[in-house]
C-alpha positions as CSV (number, residue, x, y, z in Angstrom):
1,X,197.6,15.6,35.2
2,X,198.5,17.8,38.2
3,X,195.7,18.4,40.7
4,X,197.3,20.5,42.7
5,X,199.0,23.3,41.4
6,X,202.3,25.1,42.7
7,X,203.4,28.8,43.0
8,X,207.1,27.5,42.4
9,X,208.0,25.7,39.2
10,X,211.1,23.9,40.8
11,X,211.8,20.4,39.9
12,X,210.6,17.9,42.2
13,X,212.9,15.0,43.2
14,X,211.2,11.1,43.4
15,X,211.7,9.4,46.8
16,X,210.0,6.5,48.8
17,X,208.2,7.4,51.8
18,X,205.2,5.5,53.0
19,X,202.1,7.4,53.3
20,X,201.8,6.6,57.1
21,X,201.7,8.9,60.3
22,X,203.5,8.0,62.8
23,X,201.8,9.0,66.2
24,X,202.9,7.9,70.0
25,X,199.6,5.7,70.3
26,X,200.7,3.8,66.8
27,X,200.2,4.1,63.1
28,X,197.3,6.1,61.2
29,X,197.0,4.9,57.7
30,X,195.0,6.2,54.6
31,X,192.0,3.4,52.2
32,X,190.1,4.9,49.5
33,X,187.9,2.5,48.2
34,X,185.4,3.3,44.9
35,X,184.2,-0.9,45.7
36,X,187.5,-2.7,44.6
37,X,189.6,-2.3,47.2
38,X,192.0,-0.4,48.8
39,X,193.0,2.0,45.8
40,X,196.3,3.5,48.0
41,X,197.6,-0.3,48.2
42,X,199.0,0.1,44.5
43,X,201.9,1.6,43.1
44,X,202.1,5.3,43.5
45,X,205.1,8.3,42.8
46,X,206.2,10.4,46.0
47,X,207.7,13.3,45.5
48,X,209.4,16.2,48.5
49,X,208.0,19.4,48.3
50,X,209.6,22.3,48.5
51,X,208.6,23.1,52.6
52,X,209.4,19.5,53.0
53,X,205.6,18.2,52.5
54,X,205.4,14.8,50.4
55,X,202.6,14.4,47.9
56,X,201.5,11.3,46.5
57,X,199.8,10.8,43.9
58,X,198.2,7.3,42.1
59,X,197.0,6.7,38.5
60,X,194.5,4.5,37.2
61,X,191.6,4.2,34.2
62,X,189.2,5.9,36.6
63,X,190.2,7.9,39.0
64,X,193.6,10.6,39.4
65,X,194.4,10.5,43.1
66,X,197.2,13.1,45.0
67,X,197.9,13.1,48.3
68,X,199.7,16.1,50.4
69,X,201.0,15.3,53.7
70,X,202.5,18.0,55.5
71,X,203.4,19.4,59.1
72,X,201.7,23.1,59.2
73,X,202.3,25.4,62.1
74,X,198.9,24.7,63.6
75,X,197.2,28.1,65.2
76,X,196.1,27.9,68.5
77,X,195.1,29.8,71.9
78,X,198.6,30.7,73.9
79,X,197.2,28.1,76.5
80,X,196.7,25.3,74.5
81,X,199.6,23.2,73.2
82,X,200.6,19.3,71.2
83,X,203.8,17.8,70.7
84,X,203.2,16.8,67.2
85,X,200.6,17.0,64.2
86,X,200.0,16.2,60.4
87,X,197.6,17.5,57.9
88,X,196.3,15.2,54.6
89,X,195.1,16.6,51.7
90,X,193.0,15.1,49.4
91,X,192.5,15.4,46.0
92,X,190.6,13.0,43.5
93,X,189.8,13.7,39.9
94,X,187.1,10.9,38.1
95,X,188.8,10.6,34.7
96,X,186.1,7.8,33.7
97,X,183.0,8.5,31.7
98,X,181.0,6.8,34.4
99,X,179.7,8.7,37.9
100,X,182.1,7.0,40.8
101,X,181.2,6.4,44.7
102,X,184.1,7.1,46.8
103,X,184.8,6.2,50.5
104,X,187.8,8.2,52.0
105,X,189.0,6.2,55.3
106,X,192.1,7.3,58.3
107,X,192.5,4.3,60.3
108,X,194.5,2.9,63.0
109,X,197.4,0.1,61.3
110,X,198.5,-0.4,64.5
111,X,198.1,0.9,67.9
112,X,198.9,0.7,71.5
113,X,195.9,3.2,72.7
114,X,193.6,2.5,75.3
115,X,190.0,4.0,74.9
116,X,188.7,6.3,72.0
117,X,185.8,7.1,70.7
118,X,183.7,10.4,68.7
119,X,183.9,13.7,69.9
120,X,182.3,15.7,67.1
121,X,181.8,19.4,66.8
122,X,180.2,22.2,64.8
123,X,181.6,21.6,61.1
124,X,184.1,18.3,63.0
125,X,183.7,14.8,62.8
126,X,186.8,14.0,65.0
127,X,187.5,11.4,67.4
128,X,190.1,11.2,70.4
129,X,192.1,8.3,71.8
130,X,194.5,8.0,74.8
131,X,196.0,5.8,76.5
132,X,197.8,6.6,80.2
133,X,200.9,8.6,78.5
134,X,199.5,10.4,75.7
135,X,196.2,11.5,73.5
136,X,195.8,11.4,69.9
137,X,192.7,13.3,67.8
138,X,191.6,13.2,63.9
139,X,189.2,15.4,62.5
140,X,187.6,16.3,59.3
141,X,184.7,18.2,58.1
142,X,181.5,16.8,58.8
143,X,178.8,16.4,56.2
144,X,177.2,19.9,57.4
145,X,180.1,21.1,55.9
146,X,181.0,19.0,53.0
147,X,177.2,19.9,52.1
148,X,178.0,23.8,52.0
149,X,181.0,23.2,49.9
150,X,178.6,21.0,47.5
151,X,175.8,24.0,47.5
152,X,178.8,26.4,46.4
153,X,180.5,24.1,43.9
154,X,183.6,24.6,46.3
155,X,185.9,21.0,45.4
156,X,182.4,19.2,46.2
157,X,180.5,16.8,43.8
158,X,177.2,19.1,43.5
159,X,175.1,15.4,43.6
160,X,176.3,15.2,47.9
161,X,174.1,18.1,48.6
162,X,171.4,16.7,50.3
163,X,172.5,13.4,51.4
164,X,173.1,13.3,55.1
165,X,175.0,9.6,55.5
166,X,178.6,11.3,53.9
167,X,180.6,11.0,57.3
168,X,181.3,7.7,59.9
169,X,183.7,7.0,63.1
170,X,184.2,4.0,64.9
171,X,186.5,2.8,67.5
172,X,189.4,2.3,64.6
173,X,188.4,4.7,61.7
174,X,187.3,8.2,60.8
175,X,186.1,8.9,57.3
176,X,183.9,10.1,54.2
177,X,181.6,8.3,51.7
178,X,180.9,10.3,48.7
179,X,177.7,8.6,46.7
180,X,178.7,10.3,43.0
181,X,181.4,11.9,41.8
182,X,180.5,12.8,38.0
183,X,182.9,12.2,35.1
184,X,185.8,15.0,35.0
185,X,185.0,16.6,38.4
186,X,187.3,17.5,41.1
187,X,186.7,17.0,45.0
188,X,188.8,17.8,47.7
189,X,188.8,16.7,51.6
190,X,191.6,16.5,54.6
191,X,192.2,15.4,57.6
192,X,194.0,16.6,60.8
193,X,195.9,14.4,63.1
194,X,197.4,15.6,66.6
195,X,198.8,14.5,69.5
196,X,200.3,15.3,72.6
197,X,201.1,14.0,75.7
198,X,198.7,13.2,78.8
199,X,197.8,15.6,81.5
200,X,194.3,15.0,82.5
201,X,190.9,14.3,81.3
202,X,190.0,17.0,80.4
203,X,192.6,18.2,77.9
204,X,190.9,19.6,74.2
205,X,194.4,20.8,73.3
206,X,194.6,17.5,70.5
207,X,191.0,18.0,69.4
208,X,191.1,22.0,68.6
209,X,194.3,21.5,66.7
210,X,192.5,18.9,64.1
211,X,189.5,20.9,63.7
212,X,191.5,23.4,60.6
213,X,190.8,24.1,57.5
214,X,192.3,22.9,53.8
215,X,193.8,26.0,53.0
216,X,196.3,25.6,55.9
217,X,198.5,22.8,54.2
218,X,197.7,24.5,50.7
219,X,199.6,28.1,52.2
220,X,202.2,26.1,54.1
221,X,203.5,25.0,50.8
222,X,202.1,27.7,48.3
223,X,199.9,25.9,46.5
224,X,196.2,25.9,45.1
C-alpha cells in the first residue's frame, strides 16, 4: 500500500539511512506511539526519491506508516535567512478494524542546546532552542488547525474536531495526539525543522522558516 503517491513511476532504489536530523544543537528524532511503544523503533524500508528526499515507510497488523524527509527550498522575506532545514511528512493509514489513538512526537536524542522553550503562533505550535553559537526551531500545526482540516475531511480523522488537547511541547519534545483514527482512514501531519546560526536575541529567522505548509515537501518531490 502506497500512501503517498508519485507523479514519476521511476523505480526506487532501497538504502539505509536513519530517520534522524542532524542539526548544530544535536539530534531530532521521530516516536509514534498508538500505547505500545515506539512504533519507528522496528524494522522499516528506506527508499531515495527522485529530488533526493527519503521516505520511510513501516508495516504492521494495524497501522501503514510512510515517512518523507526532505530539504525544500524554504520561502522567506529577502531579510530573513537559516543555514539549514528539513521538512517531515507524515502519513498513517489504520488498516485494523478497530478505531486507533495516535501520538506523533519530534524529540531531542541528543543535544548540546542551552535554553528552549514554546513560541507558538497563529496555526504554530513551534518551539526554539539556542545555545551561544546557534538557534534551532520545530513547528507544526496547532490544533486550531488540525481542527479545520478535521471539519473539511482534509487528511484529518473527522472524530478530532472538537477536542482541544491534540497538541503538546516541552523543554525536549513537540508533538500531536490524535484520540481516534477510524478503521481505513488516512491522516496526514509534518513538521518543520530549522536552524541557523546566532546573531542576537531577537532573531525569528528559524521560527518563520518552520511555520510552512504540507504541500511544500509534497511539490518539492511531485507528489500527492
Amino acid at each position: 500500500m502506497e500512501l503517498f503517491q508519485s507523479k514519476k513511476n521511476d523505480e526506487l532504489e532501497m538504502i539505509h539511512q536513519p530517520l534522524e536530523v542532524v542539526t548544530p544543537l544535536g539530534l531530532i528524532r521521530l516516536a509514534l506511539d498508538i500505547g505500545a511503544g515506539n512504533l519507528l523503533d522496528t524494522s522499516y524500508i528506506c527508499q531515495q526519491l527522485q529530488q533526493g528526499s527519503y521516505m520511510y515507510t513501516w508495516k504492521s497488523e494495524q497501522l501503514v506508516i510512510e515517512i518523507m524527509m526532505a530539504h525544500p527550498i524554504i520561502p522567506l522575506p529577502l531579510h530573513m535567512r537559516v543555514d539549514g532545514s528539513c521538512g517531515l511528512l507524515i502519513r498513517v493509514m489504520n488498516v485494523s478494524n478497530d478505531d486507533v489513538s495516535l501520538k506523533c512526537t519530534a524529540y531531542w536524542a541528543e543535544q548540546q542546546w542551552i535554553t528552549g522553550g514554546s513560541s507558538t503562533g497563529q496555526y504554530l505550535e513551534a518551539s526554539t532552542w539556542e545555545s551561544d553559537t546557534h538557534y534551532v526551531s520545530i513547528g507544526t500545526e496547532d490544533a486550531e488547525a488540525l481542527q479545520d482540516r478535521s471539519g473539511t475531511h482534509n487528511l484529518m480523522p473527522i472524530q478530532i474536531k472538537d477536542q482541544n488537547e491534540l497538541t503538546f511541547s516541552d523543554i525536549n519534545t513537540i508533538g500531536m495526539y490524535l484520540p481516534s483514527i477510524a478503521s481505513y482512514k488516512l491522516c496526514q501531519f509534518h513538521f518543520y525543522i530549522a536552524w541557523k546560526k546566532y546573531t542576537d536575541d531577537e532573531d525569528v529567522d528559524t521560527w518563520y522558516a518552520v511555520d510552512q505548509q504540507a504541500q511544500l515537501i509534497l511539490e518539492h518531490e511531485e507528489c500527492y
